[in-house]
mmJSON file of the N, C-alpha and C atoms, coordinates in Angstrom:
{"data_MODEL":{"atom_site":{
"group_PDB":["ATOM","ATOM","ATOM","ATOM","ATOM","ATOM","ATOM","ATOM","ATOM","ATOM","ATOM","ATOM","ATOM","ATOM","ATOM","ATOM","ATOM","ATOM","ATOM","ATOM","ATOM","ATOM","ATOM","ATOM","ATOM","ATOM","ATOM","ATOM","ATOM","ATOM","ATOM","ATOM","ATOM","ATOM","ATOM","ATOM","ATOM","ATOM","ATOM","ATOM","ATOM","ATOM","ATOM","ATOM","ATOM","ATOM","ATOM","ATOM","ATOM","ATOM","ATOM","ATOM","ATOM","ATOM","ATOM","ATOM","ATOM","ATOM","ATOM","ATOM","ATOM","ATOM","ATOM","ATOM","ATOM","ATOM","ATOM","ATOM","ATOM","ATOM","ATOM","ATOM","ATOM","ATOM","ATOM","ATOM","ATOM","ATOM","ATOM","ATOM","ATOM","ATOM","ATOM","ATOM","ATOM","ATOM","ATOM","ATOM","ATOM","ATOM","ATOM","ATOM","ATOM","ATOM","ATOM","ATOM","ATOM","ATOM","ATOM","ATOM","ATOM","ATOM","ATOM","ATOM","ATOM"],
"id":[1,2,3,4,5,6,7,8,9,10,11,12,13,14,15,16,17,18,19,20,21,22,23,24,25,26,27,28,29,30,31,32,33,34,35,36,37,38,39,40,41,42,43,44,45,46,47,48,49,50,51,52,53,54,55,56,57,58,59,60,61,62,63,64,65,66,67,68,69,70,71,72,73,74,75,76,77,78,79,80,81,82,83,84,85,86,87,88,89,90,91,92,93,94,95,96,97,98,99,100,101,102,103,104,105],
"type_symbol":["N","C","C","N","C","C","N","C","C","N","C","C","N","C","C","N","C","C","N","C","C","N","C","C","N","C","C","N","C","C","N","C","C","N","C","C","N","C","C","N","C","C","N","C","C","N","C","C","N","C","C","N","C","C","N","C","C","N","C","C","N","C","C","N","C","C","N","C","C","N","C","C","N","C","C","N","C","C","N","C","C","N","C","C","N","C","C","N","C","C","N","C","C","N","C","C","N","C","C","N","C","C","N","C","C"],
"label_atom_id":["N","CA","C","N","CA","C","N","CA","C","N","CA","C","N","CA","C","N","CA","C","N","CA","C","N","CA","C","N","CA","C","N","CA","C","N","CA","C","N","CA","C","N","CA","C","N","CA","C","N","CA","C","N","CA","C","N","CA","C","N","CA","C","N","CA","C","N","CA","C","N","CA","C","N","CA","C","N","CA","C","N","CA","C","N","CA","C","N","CA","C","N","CA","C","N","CA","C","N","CA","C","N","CA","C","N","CA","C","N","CA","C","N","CA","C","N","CA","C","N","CA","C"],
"label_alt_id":[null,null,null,null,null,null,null,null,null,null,null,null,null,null,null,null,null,null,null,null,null,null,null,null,null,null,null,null,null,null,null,null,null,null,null,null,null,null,null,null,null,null,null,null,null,null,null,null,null,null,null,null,null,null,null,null,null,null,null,null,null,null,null,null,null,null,null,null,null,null,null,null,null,null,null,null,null,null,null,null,null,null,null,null,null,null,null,null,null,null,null,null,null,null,null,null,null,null,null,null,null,null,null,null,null],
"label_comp_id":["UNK","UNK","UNK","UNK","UNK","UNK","UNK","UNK","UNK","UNK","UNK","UNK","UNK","UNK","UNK","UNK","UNK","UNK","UNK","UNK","UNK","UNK","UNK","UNK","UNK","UNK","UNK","UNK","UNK","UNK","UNK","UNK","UNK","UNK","UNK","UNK","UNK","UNK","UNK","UNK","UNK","UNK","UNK","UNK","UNK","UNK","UNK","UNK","UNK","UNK","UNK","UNK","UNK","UNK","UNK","UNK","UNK","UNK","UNK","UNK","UNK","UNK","UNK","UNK","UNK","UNK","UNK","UNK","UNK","UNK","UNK","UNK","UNK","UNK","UNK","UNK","UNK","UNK","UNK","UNK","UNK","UNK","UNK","UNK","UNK","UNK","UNK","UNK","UNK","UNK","UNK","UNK","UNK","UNK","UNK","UNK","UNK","UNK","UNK","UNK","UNK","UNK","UNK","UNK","UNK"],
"label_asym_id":["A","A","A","A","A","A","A","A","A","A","A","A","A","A","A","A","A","A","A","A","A","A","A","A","A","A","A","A","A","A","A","A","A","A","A","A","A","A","A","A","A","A","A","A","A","A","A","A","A","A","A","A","A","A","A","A","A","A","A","A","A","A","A","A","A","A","A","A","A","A","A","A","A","A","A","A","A","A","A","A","A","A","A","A","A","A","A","A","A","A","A","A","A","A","A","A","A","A","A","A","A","A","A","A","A"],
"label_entity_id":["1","1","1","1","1","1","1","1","1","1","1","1","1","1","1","1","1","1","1","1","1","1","1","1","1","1","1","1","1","1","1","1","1","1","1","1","1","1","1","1","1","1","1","1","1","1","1","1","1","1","1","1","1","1","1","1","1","1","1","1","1","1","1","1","1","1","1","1","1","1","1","1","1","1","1","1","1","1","1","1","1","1","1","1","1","1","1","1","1","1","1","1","1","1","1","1","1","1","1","1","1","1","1","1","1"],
"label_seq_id":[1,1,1,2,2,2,3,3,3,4,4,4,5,5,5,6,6,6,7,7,7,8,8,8,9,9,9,10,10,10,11,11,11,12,12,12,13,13,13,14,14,14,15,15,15,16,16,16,17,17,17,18,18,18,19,19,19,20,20,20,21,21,21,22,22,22,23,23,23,24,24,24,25,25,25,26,26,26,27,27,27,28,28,28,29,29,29,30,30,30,31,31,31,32,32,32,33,33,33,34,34,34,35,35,35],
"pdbx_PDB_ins_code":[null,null,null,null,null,null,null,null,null,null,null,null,null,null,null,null,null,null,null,null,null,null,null,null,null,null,null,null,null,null,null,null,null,null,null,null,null,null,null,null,null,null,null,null,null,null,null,null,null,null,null,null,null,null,null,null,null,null,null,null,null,null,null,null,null,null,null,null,null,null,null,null,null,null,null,null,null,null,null,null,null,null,null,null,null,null,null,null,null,null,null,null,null,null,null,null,null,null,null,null,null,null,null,null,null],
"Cartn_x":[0.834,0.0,0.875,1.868,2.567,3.587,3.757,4.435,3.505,1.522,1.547,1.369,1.522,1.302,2.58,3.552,5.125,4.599,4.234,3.981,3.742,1.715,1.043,1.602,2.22,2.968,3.724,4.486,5.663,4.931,3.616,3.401,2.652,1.926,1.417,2.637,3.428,4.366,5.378,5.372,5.285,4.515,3.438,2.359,2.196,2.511,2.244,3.775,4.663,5.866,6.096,5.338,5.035,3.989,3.077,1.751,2.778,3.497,4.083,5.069,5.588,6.536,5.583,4.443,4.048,3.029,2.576,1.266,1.914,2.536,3.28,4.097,5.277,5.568,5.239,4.268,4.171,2.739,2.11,1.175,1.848,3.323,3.771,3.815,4.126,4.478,2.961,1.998,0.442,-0.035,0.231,-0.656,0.169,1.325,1.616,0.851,0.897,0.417,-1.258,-2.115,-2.925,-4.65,-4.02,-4.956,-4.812],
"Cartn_y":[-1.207,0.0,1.265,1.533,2.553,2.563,1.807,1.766,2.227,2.167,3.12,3.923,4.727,6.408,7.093,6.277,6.848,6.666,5.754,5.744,7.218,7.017,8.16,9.76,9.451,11.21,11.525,10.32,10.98,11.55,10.438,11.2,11.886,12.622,13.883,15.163,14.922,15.959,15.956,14.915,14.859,15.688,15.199,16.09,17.13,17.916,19.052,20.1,19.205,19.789,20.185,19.46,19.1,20.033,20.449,21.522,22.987,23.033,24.782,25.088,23.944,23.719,24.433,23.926,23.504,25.176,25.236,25.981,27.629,27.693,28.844,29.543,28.871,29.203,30.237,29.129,30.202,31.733,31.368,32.153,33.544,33.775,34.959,35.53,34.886,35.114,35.921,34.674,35.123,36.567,36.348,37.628,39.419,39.189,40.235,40.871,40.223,40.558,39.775,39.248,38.59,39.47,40.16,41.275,42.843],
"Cartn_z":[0.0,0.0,0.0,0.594,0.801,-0.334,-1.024,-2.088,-3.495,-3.411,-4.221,-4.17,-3.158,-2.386,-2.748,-2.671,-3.177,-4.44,-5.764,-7.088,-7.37,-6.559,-6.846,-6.666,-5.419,-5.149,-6.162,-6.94,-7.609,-9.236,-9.491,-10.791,-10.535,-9.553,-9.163,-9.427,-8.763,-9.057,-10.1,-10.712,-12.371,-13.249,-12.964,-13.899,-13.48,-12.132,-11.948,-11.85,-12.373,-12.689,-14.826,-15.058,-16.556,-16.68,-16.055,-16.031,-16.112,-14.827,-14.818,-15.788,-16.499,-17.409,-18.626,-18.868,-20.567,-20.471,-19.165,-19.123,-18.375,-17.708,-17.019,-18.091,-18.608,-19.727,-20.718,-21.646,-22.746,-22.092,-20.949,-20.277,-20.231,-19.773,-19.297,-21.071,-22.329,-23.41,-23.757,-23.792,-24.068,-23.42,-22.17,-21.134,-22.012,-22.569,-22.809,-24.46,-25.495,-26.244,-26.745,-25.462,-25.788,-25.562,-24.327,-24.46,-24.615],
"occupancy":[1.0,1.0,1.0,1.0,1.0,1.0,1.0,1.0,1.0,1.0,1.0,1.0,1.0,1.0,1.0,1.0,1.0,1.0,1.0,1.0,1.0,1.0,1.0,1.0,1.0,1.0,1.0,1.0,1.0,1.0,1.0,1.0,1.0,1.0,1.0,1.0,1.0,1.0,1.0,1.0,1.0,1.0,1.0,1.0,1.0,1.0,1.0,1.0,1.0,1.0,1.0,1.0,1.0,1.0,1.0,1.0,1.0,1.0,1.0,1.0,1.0,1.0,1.0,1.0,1.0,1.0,1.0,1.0,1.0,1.0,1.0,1.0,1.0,1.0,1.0,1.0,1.0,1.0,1.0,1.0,1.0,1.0,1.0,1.0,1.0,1.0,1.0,1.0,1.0,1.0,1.0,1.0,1.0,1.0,1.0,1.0,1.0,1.0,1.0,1.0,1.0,1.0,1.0,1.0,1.0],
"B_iso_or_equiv":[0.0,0.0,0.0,0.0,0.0,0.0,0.0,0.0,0.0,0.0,0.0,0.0,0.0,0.0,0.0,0.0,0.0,0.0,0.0,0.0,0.0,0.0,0.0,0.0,0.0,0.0,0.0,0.0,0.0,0.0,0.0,0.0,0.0,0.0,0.0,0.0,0.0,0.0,0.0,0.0,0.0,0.0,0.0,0.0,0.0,0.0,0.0,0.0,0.0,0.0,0.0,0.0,0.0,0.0,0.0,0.0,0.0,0.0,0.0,0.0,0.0,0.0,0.0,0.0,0.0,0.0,0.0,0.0,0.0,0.0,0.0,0.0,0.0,0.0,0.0,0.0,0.0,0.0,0.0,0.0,0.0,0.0,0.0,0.0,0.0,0.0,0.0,0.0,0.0,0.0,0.0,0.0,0.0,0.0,0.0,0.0,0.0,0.0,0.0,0.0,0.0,0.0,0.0,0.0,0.0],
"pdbx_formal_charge":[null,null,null,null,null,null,null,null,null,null,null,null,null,null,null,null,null,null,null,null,null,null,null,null,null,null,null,null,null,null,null,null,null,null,null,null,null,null,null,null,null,null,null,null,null,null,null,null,null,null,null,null,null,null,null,null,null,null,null,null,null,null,null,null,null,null,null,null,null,null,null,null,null,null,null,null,null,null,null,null,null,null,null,null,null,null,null,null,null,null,null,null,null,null,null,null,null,null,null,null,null,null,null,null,null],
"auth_seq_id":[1,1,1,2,2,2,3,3,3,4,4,4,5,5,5,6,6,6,7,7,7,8,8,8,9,9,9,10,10,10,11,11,11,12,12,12,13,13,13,14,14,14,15,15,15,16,16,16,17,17,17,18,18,18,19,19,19,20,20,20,21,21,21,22,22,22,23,23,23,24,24,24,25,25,25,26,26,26,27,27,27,28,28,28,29,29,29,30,30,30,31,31,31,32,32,32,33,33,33,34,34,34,35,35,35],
"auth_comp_id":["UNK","UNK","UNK","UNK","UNK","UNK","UNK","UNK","UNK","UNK","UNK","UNK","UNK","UNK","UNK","UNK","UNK","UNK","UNK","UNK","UNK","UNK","UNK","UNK","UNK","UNK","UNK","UNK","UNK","UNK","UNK","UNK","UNK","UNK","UNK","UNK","UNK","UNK","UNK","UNK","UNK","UNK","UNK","UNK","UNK","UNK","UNK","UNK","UNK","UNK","UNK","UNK","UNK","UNK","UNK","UNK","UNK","UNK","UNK","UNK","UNK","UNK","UNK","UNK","UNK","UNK","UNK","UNK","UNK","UNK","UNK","UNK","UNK","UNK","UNK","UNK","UNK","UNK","UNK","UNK","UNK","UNK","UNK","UNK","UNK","UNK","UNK","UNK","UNK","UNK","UNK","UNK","UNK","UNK","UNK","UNK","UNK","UNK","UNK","UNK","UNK","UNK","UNK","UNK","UNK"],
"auth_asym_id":["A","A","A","A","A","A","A","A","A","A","A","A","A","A","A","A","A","A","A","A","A","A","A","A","A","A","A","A","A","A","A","A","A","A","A","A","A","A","A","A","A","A","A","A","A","A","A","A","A","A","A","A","A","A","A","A","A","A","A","A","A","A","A","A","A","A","A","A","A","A","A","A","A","A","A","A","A","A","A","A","A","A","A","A","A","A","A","A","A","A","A","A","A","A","A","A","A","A","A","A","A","A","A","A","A"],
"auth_atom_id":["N","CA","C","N","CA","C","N","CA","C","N","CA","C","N","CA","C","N","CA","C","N","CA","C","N","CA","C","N","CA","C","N","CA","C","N","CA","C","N","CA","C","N","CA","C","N","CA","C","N","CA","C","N","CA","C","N","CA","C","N","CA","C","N","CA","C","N","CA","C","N","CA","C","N","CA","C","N","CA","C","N","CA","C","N","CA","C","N","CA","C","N","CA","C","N","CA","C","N","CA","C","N","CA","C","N","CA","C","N","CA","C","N","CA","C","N","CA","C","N","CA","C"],
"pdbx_PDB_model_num":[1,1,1,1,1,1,1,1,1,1,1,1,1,1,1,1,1,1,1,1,1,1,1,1,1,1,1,1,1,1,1,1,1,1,1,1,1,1,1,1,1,1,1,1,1,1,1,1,1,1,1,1,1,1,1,1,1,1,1,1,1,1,1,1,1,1,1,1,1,1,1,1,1,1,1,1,1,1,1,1,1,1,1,1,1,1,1,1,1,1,1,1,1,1,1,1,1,1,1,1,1,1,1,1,1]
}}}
């Protein structure tokens, strides 16, 4: 059981390291000439 809580934590912060990566990014690019 605790072995998939370590699984789950790690691709949580996978995907939410892969989110500020893909989505933070180009956002600061967008917000300037988007409105």
């Amino acid at each position: 059981m605790t072995f998939l809580y370590i699984i789950l934590a790690v691709n949580a912060v996978t995907w939410l390291t892969m989110y500020l990566i893909i989505f933070k990014t180009p956002l600061l690019d967008v917000d300037e000439g988007d409105e």
